[in-house]
N, C-alpha and C positions, 0 to 999 in steps of 0.2 A: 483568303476566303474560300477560295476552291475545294483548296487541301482540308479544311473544316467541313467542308460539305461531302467531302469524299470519308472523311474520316466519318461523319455522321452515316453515309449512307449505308457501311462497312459495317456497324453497329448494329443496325435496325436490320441488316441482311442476316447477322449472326444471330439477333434475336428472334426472327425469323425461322432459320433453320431450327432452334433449338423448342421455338411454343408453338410452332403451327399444327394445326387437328389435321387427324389424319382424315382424308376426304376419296370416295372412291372418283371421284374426276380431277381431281390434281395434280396428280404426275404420270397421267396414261401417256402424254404425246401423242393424245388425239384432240385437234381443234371440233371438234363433234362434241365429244366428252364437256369442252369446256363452253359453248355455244347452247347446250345444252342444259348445264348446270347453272347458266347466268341467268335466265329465260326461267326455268324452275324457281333459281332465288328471290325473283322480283316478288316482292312483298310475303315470302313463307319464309318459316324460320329453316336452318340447316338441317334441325333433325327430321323434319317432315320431307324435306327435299331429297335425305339420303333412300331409305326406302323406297319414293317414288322413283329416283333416279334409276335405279337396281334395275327394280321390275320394268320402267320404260326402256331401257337402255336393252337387255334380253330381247326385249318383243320389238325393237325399233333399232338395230345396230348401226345404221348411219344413212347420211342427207337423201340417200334416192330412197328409203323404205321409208322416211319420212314423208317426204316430198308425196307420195302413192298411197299414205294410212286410210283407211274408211273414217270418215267422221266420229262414228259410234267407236271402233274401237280406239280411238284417240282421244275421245270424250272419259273412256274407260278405262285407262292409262293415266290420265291424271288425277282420278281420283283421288284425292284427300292434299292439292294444293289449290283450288281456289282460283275465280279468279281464269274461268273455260275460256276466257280472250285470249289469254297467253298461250293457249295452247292452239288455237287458231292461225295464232298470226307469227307461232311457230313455224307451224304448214306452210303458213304462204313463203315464209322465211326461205324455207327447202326448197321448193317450188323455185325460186327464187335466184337461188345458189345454184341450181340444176340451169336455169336457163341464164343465166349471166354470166354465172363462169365456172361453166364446165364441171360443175359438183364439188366444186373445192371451195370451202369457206375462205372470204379473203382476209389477206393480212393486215391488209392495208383501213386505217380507221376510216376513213370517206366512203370506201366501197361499205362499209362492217356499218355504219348510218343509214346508210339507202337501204340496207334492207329491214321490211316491215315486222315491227316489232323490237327494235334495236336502237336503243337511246345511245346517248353520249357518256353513260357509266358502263354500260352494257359492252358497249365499244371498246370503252377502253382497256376495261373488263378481258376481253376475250381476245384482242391485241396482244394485252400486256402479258397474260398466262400462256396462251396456246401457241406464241408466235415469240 
């Protein structure tokens, strides 16, 4: 049964490598990138998420410029996904990361729960990719 599951897994990895879209936050090797793009996905399609990502990603390059953004321009950065909670509770997300552990997004999925704004897809989400 194993070796069926292993042989299945082998499959879906090669298919994988061969149909996956190319995404500007999925093979940076930055857990930012992918904490990021999880939080943006929540209920927008990909293609609206790409553009926004771009432009937020430029004016916001990782957790301490986040964690510091002015309301307004952070309001103005997400324009055209929807949905101004997520970007909120983004903030407090950074915020967050900044004073619990030392600005590093964790890897671990129980710490990646506790923070605000991060369900158990999101989790595993960013686990799974980034770490």
């Amino acid at each position: 049964m194993d070796e069926l599951k292993d042989k299945d897994v082998q499959k879906l990895l090669e298919w994988y490598r061969q149909k996956k879209r190319t995404l500007p936050w999925r093979d940076t090797g930055d857990p930012y990138d992918v904490l990021l793009s999880e939080v943006m996905l929540q209920q927008t399609r990909v293609e609206a998420a790409i553009s926004c990502f771009e432009r937020f990603r430029k004016e916001v390059p990782d957790i301490a410029s986040l964690a510091q953004i002015d309301e307004e321009k952070l309001m103005r950065l997400w324009e055209g996904l929807g949905y101004y909670s997520r970007a909120r509770n983004l903030k407090k997300c950074a915020r967050q990361i900044i004073e619990r552990h030392d600005g590093k997004i964790p890897a671990d999925h129980e710490k990646l729960l506790s923070l605000t704004g991060i369900g158990p897809y999101s989790a595993g989400a960013i686990s799974s990719i980034a770490f």
